[in-house]
C-alpha positions as CSV (number, residue, x, y, z in Angstrom):
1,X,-60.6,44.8,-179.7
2,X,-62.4,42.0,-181.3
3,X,-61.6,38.4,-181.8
4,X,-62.8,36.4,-184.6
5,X,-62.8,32.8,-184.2
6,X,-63.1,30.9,-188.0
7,X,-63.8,27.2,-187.7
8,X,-65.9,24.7,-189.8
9,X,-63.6,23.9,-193.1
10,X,-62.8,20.7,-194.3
11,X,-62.1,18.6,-197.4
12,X,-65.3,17.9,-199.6
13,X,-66.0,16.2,-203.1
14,X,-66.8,18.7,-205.8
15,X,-70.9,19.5,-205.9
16,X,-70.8,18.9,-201.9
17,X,-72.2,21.8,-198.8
18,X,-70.0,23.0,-196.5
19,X,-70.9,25.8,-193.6
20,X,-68.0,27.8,-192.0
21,X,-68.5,29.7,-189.5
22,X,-66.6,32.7,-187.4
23,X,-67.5,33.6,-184.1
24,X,-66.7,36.8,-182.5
25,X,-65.8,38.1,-179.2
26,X,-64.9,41.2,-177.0
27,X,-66.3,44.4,-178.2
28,X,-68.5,43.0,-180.8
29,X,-70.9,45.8,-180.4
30,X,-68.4,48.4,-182.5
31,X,-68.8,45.5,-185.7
32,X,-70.8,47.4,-188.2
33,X,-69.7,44.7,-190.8
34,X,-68.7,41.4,-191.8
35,X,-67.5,40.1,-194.3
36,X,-65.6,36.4,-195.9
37,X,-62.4,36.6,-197.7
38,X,-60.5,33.5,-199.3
39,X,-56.9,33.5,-200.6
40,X,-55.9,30.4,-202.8
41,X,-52.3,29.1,-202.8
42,X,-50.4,32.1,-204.9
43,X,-53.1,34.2,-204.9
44,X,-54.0,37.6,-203.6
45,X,-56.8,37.2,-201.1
46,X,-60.3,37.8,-202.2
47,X,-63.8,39.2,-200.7
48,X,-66.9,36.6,-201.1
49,X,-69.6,37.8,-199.2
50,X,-70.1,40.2,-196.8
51,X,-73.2,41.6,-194.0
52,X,-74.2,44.5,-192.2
53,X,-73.9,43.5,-188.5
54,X,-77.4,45.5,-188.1
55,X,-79.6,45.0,-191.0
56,X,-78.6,41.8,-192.2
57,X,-78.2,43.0,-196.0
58,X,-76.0,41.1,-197.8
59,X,-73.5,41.1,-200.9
60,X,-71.5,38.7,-202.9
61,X,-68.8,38.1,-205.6
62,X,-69.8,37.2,-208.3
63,X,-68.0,33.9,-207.9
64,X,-70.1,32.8,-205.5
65,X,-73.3,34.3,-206.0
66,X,-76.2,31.6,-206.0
67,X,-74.2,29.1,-204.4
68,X,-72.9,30.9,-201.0
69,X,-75.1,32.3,-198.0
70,X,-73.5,34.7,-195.6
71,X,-75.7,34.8,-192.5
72,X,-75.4,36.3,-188.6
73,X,-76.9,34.7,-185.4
74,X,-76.2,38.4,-183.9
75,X,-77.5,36.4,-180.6
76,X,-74.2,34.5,-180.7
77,X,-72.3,37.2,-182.1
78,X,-71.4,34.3,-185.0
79,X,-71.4,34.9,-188.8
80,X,-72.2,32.0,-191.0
81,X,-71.1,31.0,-194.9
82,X,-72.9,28.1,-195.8
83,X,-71.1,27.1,-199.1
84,X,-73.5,24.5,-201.7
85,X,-72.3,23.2,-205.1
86,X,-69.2,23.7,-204.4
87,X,-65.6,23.4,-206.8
88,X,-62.4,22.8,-207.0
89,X,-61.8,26.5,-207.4
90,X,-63.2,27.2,-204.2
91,X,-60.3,26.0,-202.9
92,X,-58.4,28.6,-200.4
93,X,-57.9,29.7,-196.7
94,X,-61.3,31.2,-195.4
95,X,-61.3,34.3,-193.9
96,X,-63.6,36.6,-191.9
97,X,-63.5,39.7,-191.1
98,X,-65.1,42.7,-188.9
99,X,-65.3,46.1,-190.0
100,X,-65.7,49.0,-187.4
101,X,-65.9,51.8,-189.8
102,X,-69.3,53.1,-191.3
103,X,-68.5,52.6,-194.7
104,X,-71.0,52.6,-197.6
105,X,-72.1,49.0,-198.2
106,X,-71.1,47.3,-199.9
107,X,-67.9,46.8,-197.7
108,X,-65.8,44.0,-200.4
109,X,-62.6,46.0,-199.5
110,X,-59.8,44.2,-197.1
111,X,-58.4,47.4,-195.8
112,X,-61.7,48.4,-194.9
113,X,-61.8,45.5,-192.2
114,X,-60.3,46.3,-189.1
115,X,-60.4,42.3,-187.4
116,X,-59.2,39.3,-189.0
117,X,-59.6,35.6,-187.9
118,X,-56.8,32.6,-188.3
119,X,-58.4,31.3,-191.1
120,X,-59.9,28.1,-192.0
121,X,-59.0,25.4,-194.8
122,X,-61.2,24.1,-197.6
123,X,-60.9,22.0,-200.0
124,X,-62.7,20.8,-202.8
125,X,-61.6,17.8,-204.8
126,X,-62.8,16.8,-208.2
């Protein structure tokens, strides 16, 4: 089992930084992946960046890309999602996420996570 451990939202003025960051525990060495999902109020939840646990590569939505940095301290089994220039439509739940199985990266599916954290708040306001 693995525990992820989200922690690092907040409420921030549109165009402001924000890191989150997710820290995980037991048997973190089975993580090939992580990965940052958001879900807005009434919305499905969405992928926004994601990492191989090994390598470091990297991917992003769309939505995000240029403005959001996933990173890992694999020292401190801790994943990272430091958030610049941010908008109201960033608003949501932040999720992250571990994946077990070798999947081909990029790994932007939910179902292909096996370990979910709680979830941290942020919000942007205009």
């Amino acid at each position: 089992q693995v525990q992820l451990v989200e922690s690092g939202g907040g409420l921030v003025q549109a165009g402001g930084s924000l890191r989150v960051s997710c820290a995980a525990s037991g048997r973190t060495g089975s993580i090939n992946d992580m990965g940052w999902f958001r879900q807005a109020p009434g919305k499905e939840r969405d992928f926004v960046a994601t990492i191989t646990w090994s390598g470091g590569s990297t991917y992003y939505a769309d939505s995000v890309k240029g403005r959001f940095t996933i990173s890992r301290d694999n020292a401190k089994n801790t994943v990272f999602l430091e958030m610049n220039s941010l908008k109201p439509e960033d608003t949501a739940v932040y999720y992250c996420a571990a994946a077990r199985g070798r999947w081909s990266p990029p790994v932007v599916k939910g179902p292909q996570y096996d370990y979910w954290g709680q979830g941290t708040q942020v919000t942007v306001s205009s």
